[in-house]
SEMAR-977424 format. One line per 8 residues: for each residue x, z, y of N, C-alpha, C. Coordinates in pm, whole numbers. Example, Ala and Ser with C-alpha at 12.3 -4.5 7.8 and 13.67 -1.06 7.14 Angstrom:
BEGIN
1319/780/-569/1230/780/-450/1320/780/-330  1285/708/-225/1367/714/-106/1290/787/3
This chain:
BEGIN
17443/13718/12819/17389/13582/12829/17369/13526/12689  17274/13480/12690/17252/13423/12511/17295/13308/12518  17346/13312/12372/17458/13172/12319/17354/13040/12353  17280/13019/12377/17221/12880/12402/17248/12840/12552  17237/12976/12606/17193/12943/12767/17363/12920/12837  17492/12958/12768/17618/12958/12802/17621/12812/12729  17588/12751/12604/17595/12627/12591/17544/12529/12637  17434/12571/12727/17349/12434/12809/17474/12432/12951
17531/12563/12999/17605/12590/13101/17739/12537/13073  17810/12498/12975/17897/12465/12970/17892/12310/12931  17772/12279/12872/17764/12116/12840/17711/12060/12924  17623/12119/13000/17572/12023/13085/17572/12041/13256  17526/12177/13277/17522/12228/13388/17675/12262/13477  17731/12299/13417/17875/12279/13514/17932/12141/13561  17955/12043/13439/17986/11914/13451/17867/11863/13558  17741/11863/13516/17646/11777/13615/17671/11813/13773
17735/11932/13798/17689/11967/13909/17881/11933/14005  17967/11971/13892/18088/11869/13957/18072/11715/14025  18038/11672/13895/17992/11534/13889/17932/11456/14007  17794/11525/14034/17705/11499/14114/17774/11561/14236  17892/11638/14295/17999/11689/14378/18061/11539/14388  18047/11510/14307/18191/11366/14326/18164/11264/14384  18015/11226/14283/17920/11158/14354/17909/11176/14510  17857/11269/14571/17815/11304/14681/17930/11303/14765
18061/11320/14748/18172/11269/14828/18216/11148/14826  18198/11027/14716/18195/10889/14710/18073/10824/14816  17971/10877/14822/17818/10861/14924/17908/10881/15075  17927/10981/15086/17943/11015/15223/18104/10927/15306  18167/10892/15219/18280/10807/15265/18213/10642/15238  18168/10583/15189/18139/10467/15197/18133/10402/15320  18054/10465/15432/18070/10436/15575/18161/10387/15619  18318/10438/15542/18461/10408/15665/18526/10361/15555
18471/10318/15404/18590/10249/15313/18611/10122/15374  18722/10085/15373/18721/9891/15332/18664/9844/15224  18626/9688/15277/18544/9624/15186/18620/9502/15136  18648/9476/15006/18661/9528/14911/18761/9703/14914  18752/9788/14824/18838/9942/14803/18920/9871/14687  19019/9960/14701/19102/9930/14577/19088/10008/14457  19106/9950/14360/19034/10002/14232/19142/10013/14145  19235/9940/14122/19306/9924/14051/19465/9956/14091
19572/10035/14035/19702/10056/14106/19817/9986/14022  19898/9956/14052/19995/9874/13952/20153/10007/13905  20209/9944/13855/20355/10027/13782/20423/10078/13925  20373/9966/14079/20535/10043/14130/20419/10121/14237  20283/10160/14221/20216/10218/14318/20150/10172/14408  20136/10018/14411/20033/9977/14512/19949/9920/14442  19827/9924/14532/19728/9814/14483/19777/9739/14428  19682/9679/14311/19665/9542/14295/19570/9474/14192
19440/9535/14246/19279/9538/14204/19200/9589/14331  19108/9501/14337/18981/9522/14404/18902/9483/14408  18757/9560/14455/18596/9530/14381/18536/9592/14504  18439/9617/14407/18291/9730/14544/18316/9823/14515  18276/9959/14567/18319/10121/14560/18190/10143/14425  18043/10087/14486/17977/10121/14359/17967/10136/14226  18062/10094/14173/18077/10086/14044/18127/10213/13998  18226/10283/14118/18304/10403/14092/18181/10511/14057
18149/10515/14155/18030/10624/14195/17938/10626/14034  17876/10496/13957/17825/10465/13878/17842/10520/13745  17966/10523/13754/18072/10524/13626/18107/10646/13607  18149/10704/13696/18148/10887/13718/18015/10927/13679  17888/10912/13710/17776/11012/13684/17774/10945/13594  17775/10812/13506/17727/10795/13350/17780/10885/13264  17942/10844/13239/17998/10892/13213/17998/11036/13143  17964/11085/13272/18028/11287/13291/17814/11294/13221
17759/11209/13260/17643/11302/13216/17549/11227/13019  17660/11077/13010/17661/11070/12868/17706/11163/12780  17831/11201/12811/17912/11304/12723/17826/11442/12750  17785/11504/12891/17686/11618/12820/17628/11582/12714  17515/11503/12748/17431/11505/12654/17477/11511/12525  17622/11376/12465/17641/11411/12370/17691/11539/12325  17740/11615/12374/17773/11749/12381/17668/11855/12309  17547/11804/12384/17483/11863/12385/17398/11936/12254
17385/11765/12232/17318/11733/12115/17399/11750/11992  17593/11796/12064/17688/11792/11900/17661/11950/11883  17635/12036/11960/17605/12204/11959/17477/12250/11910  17401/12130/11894/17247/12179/11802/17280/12223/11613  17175/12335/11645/17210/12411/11470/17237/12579/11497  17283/12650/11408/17289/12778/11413/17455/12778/11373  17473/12856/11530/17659/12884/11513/17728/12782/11570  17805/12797/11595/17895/12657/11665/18040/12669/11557
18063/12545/11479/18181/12513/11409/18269/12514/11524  18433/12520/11498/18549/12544/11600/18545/12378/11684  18475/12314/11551/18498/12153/11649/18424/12171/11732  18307/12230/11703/18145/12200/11799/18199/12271/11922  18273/12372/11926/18314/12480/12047/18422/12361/12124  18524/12304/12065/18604/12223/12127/18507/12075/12197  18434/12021/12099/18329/11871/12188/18256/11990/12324  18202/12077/12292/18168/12128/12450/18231/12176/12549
18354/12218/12515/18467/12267/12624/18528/12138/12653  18483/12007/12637/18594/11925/12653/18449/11876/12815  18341/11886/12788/18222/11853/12902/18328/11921/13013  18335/12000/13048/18411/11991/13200/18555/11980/13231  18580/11979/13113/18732/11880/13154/18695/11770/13178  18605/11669/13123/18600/11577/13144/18584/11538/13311  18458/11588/13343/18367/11575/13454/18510/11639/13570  18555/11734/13596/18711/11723/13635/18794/11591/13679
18845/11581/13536/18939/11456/13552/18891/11314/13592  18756/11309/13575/18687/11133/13660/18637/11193/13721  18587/11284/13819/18566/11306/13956/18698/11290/14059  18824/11395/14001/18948/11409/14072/18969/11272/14095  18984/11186/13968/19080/10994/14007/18949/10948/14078  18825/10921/14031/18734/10812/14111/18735/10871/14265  18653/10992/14264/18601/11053/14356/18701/11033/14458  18840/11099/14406/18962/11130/14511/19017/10929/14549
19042/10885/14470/19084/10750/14448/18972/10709/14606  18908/10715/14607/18833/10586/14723/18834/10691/14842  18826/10857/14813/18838/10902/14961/18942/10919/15052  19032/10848/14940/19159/10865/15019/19194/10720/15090  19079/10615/15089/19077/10492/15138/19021/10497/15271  19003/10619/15296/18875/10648/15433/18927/10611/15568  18937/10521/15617/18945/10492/15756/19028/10376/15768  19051/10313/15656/19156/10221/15632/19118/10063/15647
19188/9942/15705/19113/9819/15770/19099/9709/15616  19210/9798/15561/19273/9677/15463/19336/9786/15323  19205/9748/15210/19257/9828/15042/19399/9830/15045  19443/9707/15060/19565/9714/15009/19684/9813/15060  19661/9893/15177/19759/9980/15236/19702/10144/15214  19608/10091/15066/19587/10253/15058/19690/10319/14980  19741/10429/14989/19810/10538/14925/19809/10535/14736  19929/10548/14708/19936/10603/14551/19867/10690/14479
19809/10698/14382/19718/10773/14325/19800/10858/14176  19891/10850/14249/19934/10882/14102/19942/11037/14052  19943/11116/14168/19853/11247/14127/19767/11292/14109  19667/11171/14096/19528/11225/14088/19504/11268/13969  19542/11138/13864/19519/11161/13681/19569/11333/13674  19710/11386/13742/19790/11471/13698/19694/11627/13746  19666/11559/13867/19577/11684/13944/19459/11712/13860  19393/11627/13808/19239/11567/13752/19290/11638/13617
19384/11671/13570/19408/11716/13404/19428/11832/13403  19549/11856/13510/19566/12036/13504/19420/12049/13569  19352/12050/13639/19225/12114/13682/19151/12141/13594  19141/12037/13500/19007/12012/13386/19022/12091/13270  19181/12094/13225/19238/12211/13115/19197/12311/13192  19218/12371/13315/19197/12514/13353/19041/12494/13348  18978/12428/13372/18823/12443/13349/18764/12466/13177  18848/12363/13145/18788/12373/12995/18853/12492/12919
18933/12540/12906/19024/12717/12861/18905/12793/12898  18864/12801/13042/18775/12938/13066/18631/12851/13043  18612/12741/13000/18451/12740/12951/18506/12779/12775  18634/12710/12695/18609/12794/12563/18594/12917/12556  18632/13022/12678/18614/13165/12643/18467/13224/12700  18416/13119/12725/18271/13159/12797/18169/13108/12666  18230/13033/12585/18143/12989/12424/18106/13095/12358  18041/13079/12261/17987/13190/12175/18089/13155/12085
18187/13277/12006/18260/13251/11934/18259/13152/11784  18341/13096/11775/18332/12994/11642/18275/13073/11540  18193/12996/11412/18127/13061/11320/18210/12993/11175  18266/13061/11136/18299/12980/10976/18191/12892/10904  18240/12756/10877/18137/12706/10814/18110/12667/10686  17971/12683/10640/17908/12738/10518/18007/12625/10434  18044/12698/10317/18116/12659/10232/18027/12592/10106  18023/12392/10119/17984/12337/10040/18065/12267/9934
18169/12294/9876/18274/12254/9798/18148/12279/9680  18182/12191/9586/18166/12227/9432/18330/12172/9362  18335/12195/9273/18469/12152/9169/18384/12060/9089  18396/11927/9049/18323/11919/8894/18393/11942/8765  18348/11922/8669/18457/11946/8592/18521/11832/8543  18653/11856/8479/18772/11697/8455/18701/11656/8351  18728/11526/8369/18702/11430/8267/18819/11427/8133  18794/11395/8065/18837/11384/7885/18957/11243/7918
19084/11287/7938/19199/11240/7950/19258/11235/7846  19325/11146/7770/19415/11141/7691/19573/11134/7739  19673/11166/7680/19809/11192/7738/19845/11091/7764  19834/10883/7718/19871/10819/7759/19720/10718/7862  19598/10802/7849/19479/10710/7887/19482/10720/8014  19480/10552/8101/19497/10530/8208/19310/10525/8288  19325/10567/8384/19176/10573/8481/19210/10550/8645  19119/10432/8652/19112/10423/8783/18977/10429/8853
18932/10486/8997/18806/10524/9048/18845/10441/9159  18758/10365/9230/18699/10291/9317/18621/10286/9431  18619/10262/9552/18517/10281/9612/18528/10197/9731  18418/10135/9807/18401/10082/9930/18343/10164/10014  18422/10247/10170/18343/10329/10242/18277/10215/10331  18173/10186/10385/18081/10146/10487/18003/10247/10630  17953/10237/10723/17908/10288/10787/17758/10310/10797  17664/10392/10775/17532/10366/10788/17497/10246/10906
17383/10225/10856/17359/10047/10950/17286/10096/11116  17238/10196/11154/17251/10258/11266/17371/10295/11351  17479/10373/11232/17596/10386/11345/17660/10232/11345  17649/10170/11248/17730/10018/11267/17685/9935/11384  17546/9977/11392/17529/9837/11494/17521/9933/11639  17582/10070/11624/17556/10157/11775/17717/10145/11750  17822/10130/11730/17970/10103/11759/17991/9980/11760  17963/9849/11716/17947/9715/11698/17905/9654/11843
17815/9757/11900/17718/9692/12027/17831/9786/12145  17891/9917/12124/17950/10046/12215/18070/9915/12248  18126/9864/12127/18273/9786/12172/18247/9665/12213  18142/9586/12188/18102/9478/12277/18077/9439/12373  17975/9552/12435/17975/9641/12599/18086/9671/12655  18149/9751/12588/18297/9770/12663/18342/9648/12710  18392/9573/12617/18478/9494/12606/18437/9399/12688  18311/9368/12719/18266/9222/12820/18243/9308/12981
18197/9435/12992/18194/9476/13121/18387/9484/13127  18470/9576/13089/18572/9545/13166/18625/9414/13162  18652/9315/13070/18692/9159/13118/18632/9125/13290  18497/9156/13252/18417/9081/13369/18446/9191/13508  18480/9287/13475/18509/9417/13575/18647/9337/13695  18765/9346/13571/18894/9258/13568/18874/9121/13644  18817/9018/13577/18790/8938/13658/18748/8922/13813  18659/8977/13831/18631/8969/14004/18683/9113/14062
18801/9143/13997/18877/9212/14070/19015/9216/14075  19102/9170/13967/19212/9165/13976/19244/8982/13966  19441/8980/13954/19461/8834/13984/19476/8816/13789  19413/8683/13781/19453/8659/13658/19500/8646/13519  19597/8672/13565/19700/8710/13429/19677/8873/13407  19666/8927/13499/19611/9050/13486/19508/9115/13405  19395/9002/13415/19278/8968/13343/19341/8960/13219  19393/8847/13183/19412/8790/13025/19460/8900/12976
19581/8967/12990/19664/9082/12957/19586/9182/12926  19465/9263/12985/19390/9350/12962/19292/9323/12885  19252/9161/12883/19178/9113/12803/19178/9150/12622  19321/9074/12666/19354/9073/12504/19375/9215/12448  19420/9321/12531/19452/9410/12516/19254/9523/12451  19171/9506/12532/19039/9556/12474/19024/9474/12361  19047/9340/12358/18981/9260/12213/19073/9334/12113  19254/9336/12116/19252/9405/12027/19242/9530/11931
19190/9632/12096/19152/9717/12062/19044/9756/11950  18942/9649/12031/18767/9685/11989/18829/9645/11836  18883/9517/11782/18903/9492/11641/18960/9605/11557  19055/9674/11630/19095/9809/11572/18994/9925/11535  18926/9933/11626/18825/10052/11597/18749/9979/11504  18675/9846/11530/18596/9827/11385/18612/9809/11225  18768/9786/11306/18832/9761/11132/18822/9911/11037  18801/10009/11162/18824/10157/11067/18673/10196/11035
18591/10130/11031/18426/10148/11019/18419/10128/10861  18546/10061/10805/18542/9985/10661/18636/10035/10555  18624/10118/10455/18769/10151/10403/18768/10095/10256  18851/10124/10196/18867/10137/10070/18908/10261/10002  18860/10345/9903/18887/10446/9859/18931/10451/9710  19090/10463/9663/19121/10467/9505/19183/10597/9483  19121/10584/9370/19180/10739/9281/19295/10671/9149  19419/10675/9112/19481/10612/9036/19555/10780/8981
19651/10729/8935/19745/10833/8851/19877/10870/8926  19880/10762/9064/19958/10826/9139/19904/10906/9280  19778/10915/9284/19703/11001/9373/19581/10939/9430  19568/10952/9567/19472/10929/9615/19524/10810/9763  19470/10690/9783/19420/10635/9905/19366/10592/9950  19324/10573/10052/19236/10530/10180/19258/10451/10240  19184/10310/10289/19258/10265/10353/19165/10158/10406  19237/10109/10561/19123/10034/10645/19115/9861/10573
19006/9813/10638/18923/9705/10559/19081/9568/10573  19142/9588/10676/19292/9521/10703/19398/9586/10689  19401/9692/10635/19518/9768/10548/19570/9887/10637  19545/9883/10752/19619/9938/10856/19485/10040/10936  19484/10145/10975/19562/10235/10914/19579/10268/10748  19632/10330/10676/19610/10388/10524/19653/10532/10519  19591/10602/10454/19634/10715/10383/19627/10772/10253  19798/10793/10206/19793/10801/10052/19890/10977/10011
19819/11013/9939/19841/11171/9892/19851/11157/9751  20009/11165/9753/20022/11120/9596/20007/11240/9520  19981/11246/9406/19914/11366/9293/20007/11467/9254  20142/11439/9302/20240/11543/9291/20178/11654/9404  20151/11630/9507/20071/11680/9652/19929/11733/9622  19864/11699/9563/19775/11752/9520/19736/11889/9451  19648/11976/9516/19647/12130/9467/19476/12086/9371  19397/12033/9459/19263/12012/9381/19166/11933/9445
19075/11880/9415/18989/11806/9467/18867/11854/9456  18745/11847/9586/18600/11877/9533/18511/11790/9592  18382/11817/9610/18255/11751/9669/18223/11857/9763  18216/11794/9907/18172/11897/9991/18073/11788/10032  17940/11840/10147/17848/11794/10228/17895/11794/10349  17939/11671/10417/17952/11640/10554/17895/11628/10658  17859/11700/10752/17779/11661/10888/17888/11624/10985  17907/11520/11006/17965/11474/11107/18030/11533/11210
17874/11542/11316/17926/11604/11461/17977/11758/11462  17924/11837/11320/17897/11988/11295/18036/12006/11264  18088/11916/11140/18244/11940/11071/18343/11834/11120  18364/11784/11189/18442/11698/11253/18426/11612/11402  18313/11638/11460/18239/11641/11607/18256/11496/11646  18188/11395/11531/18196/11326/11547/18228/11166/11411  18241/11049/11429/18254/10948/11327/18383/10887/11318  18492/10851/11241/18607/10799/11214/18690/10896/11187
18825/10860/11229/18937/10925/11223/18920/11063/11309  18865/11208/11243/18863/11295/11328/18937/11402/11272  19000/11518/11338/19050/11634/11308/18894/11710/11315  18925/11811/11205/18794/11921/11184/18834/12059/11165  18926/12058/11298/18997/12234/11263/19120/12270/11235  19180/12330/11230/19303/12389/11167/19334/12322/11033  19424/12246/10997/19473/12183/10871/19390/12105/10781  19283/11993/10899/19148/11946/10832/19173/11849/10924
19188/11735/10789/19142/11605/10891/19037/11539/10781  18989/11424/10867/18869/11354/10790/18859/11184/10830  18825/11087/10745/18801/10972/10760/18627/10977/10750  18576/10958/10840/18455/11014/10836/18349/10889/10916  18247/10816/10807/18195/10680/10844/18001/10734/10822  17995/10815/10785/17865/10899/10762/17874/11006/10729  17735/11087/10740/17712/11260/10663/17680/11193/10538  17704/11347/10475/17682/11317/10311/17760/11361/10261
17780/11332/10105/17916/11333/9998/18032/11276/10095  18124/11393/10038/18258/11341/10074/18355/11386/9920  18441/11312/9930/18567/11358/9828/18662/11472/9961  18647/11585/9906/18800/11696/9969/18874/11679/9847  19014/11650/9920/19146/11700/9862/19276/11791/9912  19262/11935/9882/19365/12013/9930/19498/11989/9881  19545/11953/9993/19697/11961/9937/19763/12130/9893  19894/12118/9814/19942/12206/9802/20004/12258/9921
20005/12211/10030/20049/12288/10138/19927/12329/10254  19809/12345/10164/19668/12404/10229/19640/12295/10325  19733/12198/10348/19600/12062/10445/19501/12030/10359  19400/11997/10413/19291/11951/10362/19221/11838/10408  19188/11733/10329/19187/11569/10384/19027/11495/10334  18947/11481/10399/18845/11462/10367/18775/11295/10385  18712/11257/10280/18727/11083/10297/18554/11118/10250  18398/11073/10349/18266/11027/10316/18248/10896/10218
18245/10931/10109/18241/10812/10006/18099/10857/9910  18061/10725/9827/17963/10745/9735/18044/10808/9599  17968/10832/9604/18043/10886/9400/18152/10986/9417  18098/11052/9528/18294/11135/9561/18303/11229/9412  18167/11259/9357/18195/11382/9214/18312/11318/9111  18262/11189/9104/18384/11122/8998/18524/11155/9041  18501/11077/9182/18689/11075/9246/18706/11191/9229  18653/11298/9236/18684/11449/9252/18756/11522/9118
18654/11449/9014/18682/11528/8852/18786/11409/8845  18793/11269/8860/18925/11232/8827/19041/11251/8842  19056/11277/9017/19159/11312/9015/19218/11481/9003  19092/11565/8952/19159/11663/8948/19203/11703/8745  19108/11585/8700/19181/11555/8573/19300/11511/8552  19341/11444/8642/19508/11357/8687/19602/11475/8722  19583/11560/8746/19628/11667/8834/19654/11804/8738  19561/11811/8648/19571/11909/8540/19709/11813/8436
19624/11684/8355/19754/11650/8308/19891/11644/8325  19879/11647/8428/20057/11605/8483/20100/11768/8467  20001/11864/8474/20066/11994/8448/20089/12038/8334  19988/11988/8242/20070/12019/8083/20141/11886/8073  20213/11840/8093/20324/11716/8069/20438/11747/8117  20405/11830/8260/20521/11914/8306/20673/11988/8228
């Protein structure tokens, strides 16, 4: 089977056709749900949310057939990076685990006068996960094996240090103005469909509580769209536009620094805070220049900044000195 035609099969075509399975068992029970279904389950197992069934049904095929696509579109190029193999094995886990809760969640409401005396769901998430891991294991071994990816490091060379001359490097990370206003608009959407979801379905306080709980979410994720990036004499950090998260790799930790070329979805499968493999993480707000810094214990930490060649020769000028001072 050629590697394209096992990646359209694993990103799109297995999931769509679960999916549209789930769908088609949400269709065929509608007849005998109660009106309102229960949507929502509380800590000790009963209801205590309810709406229309449609939304379920809705939310499952967006969902399971957004993430193909993005899938789809993260596996375009020659070779699949280990991330690119993991964003497509994750397409039918997904489509799995929100078929098992939605799908299973309302058919188990079937014949019932009154939501509120429907059954616990609390095996569904559990059922819906082991299923979806066993789906997604045998779609990674049905992938075309991972390809090492092309090695864009340069070193520059150190800058002209004196034994007591102090240097500091600078930087503001930002987001290109496409992904800003496509995560800006992703958490705004969120955030006003479930309030309004919440609202004409659960009691009140319920509302506020979940409320506050997405607002402070969505502020979290945007705050990491913004960093700050310094190179000083005690290493390297990163850090969000409100301080929180940060990450700092002080120069004792430091093995070397370079300039690599970032593609996003290719080397990290995706924008922000992502893992990119085995002992690779990345703060990642665009493709492009990035500053790499290997630690001496072979992690490798990657921050998309302008000017990463400077941060790179600075701090690996910082890094040489401290070894003849040694």
């Amino acid at each position: 089977m050629a590697d394209r035609t096992r990646i359209l099969l694993v990103a799109v075509v297995v999931p769509a056709v679960i999916a549209l399975g789930g769908a088609l068992l949400i269709v065929l029970a509608l007849p005998d749900l109660p009106d309102p279904v229960a949507i929502h389950w509380g800590a000790s197992g009963a209801p205590d949310g309810f709406g229309p069934a449609w939304p379920s049904l809705l939310l499952l095929v967006v969902l399971v057939l957004a993430y193909s696509a993005f899938a789809l579109v993260a596996a375009r190029g020659k070779g699949l990076s280990i991330v690119q193999r993991l964003v497509v094995a994750t397409s039918p886990f997904l489509s799995v685990l929100l078929t098992v809760t939605l799908a299973g969640s309302l058919w188990m409401q079937r014949g019932l006068d009154d939501a509120a005396a429907a059954p616990g769901v609390e095996l569904l998430p559990l059922g819906g996960t082991l299923g979806g891991l066993a789906l997604g294991v045998g779609a990674w071994f049905v992938l075309p094996a991972a390809t090492p990816l092309d090695d864009t490091r340069v070193t520059p060379e150190t800058l002209p240090l004196g034994a007591t001359e102090r240097a500091v490097w600078m930087q503001r990370m930002e987001p290109s103005g496409v992904l800003a206003v496509f995560a800006v608009g992703t958490l705004a959407l969120v955030t006003v469909v479930g309030v309004v979801s919440l609202a004409l379905s659960a009691p009140l306080p319920v509302t506020l509580v979940y409320g506050a709980l997405l607002l402070v979410i969505a502020l979290l994720v945007a705050a990491t769209l913004f960093w700050r990036v310094r190179v000083t004499e005690e290493g390297l950090e990163v850090r969000s536009a409100v301080g929180i998260p940060r990450f700092r790799i002080p120069l004792a930790d430091v093995d070397s620094a370079s300039l690599v070329e970032v593609e996003p979805v290719r080397d990290f499968g995706g924008w922000g805070l992502r893992w990119g493999g085995p002992g690779r993480f990345g703060v990642v707000t665009r493709r492009g220049d990035g500053l790499e810094v290997r630690r001496r214990s072979g992690r490798v930490f990657v921050v998309t900044v302008d000017d990463a060649r400077t941060g790179a020769a600075l701090l690996n000028s910082l890094v040489a000195r401290r070894g003849t001072m040694s």
